[in-house]
C-alpha positions as CSV (number, residue, x, y, z in Angstrom):
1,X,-22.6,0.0,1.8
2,X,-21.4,2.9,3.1
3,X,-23.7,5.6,4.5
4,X,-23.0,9.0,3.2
5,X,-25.1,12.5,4.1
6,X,-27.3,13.1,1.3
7,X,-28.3,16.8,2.0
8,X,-25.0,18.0,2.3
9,X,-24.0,16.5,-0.5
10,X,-27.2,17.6,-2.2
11,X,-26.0,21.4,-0.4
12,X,-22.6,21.0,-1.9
13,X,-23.8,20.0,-5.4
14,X,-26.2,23.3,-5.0
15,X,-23.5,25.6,-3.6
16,X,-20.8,24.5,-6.5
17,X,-23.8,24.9,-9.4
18,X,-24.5,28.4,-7.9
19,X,-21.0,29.9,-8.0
20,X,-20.5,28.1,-11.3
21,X,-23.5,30.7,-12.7
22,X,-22.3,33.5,-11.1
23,X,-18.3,33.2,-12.2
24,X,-19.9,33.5,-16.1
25,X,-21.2,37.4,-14.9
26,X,-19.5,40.7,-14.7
27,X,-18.0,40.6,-11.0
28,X,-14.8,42.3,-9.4
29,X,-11.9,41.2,-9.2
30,X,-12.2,40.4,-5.4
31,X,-15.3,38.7,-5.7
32,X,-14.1,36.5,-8.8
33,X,-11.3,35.4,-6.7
34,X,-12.8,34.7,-3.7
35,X,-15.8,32.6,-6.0
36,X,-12.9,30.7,-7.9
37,X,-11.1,29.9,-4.5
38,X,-14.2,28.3,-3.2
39,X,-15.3,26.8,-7.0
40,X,-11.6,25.1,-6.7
41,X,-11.9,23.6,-3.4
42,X,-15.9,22.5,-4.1
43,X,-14.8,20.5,-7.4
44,X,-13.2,17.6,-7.0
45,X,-16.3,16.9,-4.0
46,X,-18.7,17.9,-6.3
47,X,-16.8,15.9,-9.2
48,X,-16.7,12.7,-6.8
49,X,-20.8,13.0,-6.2
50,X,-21.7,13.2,-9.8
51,X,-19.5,10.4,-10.5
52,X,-21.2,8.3,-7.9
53,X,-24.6,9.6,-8.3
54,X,-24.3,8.0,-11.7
55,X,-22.9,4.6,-11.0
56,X,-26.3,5.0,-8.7
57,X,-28.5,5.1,-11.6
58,X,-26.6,2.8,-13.4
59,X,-27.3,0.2,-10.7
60,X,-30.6,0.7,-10.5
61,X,-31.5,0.7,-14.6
62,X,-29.7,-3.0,-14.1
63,X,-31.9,-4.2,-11.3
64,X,-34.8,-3.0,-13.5
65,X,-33.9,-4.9,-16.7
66,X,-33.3,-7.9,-13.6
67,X,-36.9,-7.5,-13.0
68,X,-38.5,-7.1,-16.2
69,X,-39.8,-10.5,-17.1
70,X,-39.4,-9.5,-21.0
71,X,-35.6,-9.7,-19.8
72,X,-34.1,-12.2,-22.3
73,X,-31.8,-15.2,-20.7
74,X,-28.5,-13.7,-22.3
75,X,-29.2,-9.9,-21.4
76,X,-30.0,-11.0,-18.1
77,X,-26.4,-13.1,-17.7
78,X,-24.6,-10.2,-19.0
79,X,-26.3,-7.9,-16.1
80,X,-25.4,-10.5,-13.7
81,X,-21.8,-10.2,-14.4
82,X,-22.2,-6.2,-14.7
83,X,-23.5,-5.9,-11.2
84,X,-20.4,-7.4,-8.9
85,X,-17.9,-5.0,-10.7
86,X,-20.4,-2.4,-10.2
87,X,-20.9,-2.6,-6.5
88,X,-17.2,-2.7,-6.1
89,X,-16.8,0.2,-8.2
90,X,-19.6,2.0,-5.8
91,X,-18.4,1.1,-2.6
92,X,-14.8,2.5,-3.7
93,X,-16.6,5.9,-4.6
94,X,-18.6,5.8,-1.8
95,X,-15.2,5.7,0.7
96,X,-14.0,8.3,-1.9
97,X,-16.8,10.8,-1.1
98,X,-16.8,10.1,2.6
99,X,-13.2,11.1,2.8
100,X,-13.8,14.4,0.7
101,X,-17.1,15.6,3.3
102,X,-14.6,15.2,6.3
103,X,-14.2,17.9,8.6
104,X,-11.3,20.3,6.5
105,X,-8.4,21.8,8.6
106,X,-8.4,25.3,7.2
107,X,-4.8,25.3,8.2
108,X,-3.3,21.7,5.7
109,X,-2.7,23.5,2.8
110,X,-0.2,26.3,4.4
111,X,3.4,26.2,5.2
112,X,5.0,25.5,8.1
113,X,7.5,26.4,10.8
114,X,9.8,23.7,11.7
115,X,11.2,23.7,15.4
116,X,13.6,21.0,16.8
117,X,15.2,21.0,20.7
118,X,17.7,18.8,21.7
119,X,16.2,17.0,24.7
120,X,17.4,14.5,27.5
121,X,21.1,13.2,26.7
122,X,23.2,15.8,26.5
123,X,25.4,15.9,23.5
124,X,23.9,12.6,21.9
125,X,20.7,14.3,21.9
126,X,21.7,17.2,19.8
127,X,23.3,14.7,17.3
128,X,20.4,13.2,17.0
129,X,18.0,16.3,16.5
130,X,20.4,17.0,13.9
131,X,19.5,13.9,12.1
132,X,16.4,14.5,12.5
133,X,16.3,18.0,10.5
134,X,18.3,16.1,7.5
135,X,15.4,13.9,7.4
136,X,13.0,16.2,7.3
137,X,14.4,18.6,5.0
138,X,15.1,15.5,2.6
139,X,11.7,14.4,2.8
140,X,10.8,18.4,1.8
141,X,12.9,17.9,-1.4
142,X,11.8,15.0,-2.1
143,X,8.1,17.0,-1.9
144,X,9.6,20.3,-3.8
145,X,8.9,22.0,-1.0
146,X,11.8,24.6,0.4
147,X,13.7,25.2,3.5
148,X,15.4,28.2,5.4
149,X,16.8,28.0,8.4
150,X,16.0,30.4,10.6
151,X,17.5,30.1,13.6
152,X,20.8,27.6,15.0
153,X,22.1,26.8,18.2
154,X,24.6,24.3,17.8
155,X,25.6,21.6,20.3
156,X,29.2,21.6,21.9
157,X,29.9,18.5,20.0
158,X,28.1,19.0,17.0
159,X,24.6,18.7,16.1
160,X,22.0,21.1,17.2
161,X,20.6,22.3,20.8
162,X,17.8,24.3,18.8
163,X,16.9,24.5,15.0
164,X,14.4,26.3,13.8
165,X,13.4,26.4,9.9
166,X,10.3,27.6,7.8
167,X,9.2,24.7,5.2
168,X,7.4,26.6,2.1
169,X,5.4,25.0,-0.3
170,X,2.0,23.3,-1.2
171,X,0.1,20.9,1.6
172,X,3.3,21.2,3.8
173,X,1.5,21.3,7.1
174,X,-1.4,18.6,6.5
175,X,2.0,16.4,6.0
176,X,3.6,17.2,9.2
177,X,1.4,18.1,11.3
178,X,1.5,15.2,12.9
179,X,5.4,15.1,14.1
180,X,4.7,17.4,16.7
181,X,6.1,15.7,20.1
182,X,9.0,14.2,21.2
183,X,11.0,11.5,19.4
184,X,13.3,8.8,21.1
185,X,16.2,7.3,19.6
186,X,18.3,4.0,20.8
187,X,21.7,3.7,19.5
188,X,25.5,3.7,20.2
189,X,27.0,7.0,20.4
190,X,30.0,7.5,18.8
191,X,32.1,8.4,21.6
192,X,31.1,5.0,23.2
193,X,34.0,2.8,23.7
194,X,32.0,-0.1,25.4
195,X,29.2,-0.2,22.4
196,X,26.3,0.5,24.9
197,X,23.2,1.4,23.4
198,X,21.8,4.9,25.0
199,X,18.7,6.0,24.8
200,X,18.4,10.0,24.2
201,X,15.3,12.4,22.9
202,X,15.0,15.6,20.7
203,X,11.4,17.6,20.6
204,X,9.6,18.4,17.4
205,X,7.4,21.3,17.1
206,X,5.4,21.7,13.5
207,X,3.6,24.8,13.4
208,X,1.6,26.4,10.5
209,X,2.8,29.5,8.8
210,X,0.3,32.2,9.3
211,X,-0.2,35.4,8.4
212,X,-0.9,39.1,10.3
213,X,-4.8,38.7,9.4
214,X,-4.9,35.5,11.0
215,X,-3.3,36.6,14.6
216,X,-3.7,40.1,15.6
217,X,-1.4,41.4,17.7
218,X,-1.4,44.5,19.6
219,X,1.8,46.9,19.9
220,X,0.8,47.1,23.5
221,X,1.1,42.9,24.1
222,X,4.3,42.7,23.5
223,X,8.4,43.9,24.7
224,X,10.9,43.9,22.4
225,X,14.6,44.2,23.3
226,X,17.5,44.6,21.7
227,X,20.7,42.7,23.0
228,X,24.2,42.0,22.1
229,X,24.5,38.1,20.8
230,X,26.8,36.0,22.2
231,X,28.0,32.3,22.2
232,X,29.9,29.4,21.7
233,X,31.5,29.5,18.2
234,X,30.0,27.8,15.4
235,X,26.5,29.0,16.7
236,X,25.4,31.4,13.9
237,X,25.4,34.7,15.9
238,X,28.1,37.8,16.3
239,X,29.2,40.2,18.8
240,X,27.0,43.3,17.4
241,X,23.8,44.3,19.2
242,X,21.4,43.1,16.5
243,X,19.8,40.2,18.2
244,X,16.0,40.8,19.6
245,X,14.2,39.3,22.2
246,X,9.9,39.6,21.4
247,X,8.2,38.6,25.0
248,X,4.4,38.6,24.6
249,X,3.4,39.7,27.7
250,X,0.0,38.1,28.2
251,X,1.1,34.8,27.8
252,X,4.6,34.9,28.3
253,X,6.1,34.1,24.8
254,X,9.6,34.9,24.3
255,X,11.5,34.6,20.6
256,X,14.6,35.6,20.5
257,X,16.7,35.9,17.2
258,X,20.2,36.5,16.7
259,X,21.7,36.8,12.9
260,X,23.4,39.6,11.4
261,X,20.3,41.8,10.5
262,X,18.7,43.7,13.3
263,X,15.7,44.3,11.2
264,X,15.4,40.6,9.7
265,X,15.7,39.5,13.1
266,X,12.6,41.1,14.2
267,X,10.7,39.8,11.4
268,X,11.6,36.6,11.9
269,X,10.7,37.0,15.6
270,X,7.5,38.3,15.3
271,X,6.6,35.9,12.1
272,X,7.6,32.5,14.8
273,X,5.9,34.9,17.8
274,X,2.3,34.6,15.3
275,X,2.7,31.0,14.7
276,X,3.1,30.0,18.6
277,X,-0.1,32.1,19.3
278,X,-2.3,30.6,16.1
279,X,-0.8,27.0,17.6
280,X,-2.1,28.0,21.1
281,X,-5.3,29.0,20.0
282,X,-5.7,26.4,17.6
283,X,-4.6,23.7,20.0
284,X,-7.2,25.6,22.8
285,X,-10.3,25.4,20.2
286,X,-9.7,21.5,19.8
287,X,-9.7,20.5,23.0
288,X,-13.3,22.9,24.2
289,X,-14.2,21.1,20.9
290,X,-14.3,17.1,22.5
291,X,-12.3,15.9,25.4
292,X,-11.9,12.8,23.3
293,X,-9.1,15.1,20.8
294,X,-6.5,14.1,23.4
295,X,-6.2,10.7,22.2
296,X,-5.8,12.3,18.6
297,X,-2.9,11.2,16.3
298,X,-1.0,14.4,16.3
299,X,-2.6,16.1,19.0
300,X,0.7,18.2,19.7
301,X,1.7,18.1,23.3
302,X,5.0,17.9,23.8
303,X,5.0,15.5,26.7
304,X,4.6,12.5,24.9
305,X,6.7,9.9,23.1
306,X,5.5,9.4,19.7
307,X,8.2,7.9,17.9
308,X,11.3,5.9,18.5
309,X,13.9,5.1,16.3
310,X,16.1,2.2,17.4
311,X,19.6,2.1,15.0
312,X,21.0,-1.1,16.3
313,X,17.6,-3.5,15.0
314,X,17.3,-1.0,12.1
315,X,13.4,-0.2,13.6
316,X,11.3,2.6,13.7
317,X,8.2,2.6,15.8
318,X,5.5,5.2,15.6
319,X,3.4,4.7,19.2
320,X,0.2,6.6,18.2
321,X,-0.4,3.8,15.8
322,X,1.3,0.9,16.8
323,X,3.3,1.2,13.3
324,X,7.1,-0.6,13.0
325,X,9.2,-0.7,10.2
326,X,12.3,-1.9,9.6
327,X,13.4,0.3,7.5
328,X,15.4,2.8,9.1
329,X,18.0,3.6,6.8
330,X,15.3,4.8,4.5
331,X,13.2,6.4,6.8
332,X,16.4,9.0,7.8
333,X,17.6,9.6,4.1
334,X,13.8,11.2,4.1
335,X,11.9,8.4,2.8
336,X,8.7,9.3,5.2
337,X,5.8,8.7,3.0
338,X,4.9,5.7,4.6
339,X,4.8,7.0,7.9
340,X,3.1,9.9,7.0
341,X,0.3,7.9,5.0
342,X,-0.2,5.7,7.8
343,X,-0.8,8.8,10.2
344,X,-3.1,10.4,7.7
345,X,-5.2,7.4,6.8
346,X,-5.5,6.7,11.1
347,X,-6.4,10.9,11.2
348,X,-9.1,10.1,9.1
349,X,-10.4,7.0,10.6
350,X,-10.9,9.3,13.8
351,X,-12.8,11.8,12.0
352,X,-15.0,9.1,10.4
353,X,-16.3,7.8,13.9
354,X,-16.6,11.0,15.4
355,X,-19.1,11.7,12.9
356,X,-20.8,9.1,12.7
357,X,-21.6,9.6,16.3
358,X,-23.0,13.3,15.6
């Protein structure tokens, strides 16, 4: 049996039954929605509890007709082969509610900003994070979510030095949270006569979408500069001095954007310049939480290998979780649920024994 925290559920229960009374009186319109946001995220926890609370009682009226002596043989089989389904029914809703009480991250149900870098192995590696963003913007139409690119450097032989795109839709960044770091792949490039398998890397950066009231940041902080673009052809810029360059000079940010629009260019920079800054803070607030967040599935950094992606055997391997599939055809056309299941369900296996130990 599961061991679940009955005063904050009690707390919950109390906190859902009081905004439910106060939604039914004359409030204003800021008020109502701030009470219905809260009323809509309290429910289905709330909803959960009751549900168990009475397979509780219905447990325990059986163990009373068990024990009453008056019990006749017949009523007393019948509850006997009542009670087995009904434990298993209680010990489902029990993991059910523990799930719903974890820790929330305020940030799961925003959208996100999708950053991929070409890493070690020159061209092969810019192929390959060019695969990478087809996978993932598959797997976002597969989850009606949308993309727009918002910035593309494009390797000298195709594929993609830098991409950066915003992903918009429901629950995008609980989903990919955890993609952050650098992926490996093992496979024969194209351009290889002798069919030896080479082993190259691309980064991936998932940050959440955020808005100007969640990162302020003062006119003084930061340098913008205006520049003339320039590049190899093919790379999405032009020859007119529209692109910007943001530098936040207390910690040394720099975004630089280069399309068409002078004045969409410095939206976009500072709208990626706000999401690096969130991610730093966010990122600095975990780890002063517990030093144990560094083993974390998803913990961000950058320096790691969390995924490789060997073409030759078919296999993908995610090493946070010891996970392999051979499935990798799938996996690329943007079939990444069970990936993404896998990290979620391990995410919340963390968060179960870190509470239990508090």
């Amino acid at each position: 049996m599961v061991t679940l925290p009955q005063d904050r559920m009690k707390q919950l229960k109390k906190r859902f039954e009081m905004i439910e009374a106060q939604m039914v009186g004359n409030l204003d319109a800021d008020t109502y929605v701030r009470l219905a946001s809260e009323y809509a995220e309290l429910q289905p926890i709330v909803d959960s509890i009751r549900t168990l609370n009475a397979a509780y009682k219905e447990r325990a009226d059986l163990s009373t007709i068990l024990d009453d002596p008056k019990t006749d043989v017949d009523t007393r089989t019948l509850v006997m082969e009542d009670i087995p389904v009904l434990d298993s029914r209680i010990e489902q809703l029990e993991k059910e509610v523990q799930i719903l009480l974890l820790p929330k991250d305020n940030d799961d149900d925003k959208s996100a900003i999708l950053e991929i870098r070409a890493g070690t192995g020159g061209s092969e590696a810019a192929l390959f994070a060019r695969d990478l963003f087809h996978m993932y913007e598959r797997y976002a139409v597969n989850q009606n979510w949308k993309v727009e690119i918002v910035s593309v450097n494009e390797g000298d032989a195709g594929g993609y030095k830098e991409i950066i795109a915003t992903i918009s839709g429901k629950g995008v960044f609980s989903k990919l949270k955890f993609e952050s770091g650098v992926h490996r792949v093992q496979r024969v490039p194209e351009t290889e006569a002798g069919g030896r398998i080479h082993t190259s890397a691309a980064t991936v950066a998932v940050l959440p979408e955020v808005k100007e009231i969640d990162v302020e940041i003062r006119p003084e902080d930061i340098r913008i500069d205006t520049m003339r673009a320039s590049g190899a052809g093919g790379q999405h810029v032009n020859t007119t001095d529209s692109a910007v360059r943001i530098t936040h000079i207390p910690t040394g940010i720099m975004v630089v954007q280069a399309e068409k629009s002078q004045h969409q260019n410095r939206a976009r920079a500072m709208q990626i310049l706000r999401a690096q800054l969130y991610n730093m803070e966010r990122q600095q607030a975990d780890n002063e939480r517990s030093a144990s967040r560094k083993a974390q599935v998803g913990s961000g950094d950058r320096s790691e290998r969390i995924r490789t992606y060997n073409f030759p055997q078919g296999r993908i391997t995610d090493h946070r979780i010891n996970l392999t599939l051979y499935k990798l055809d799938r996996i690329m056309e943007g079939k990444l649920d069970e990936i993404v299941d896998a990290l979620i369900t391990n995410h919340q296996v963390i968060l179960l024994a870190e509470m239990r130990k508090t």
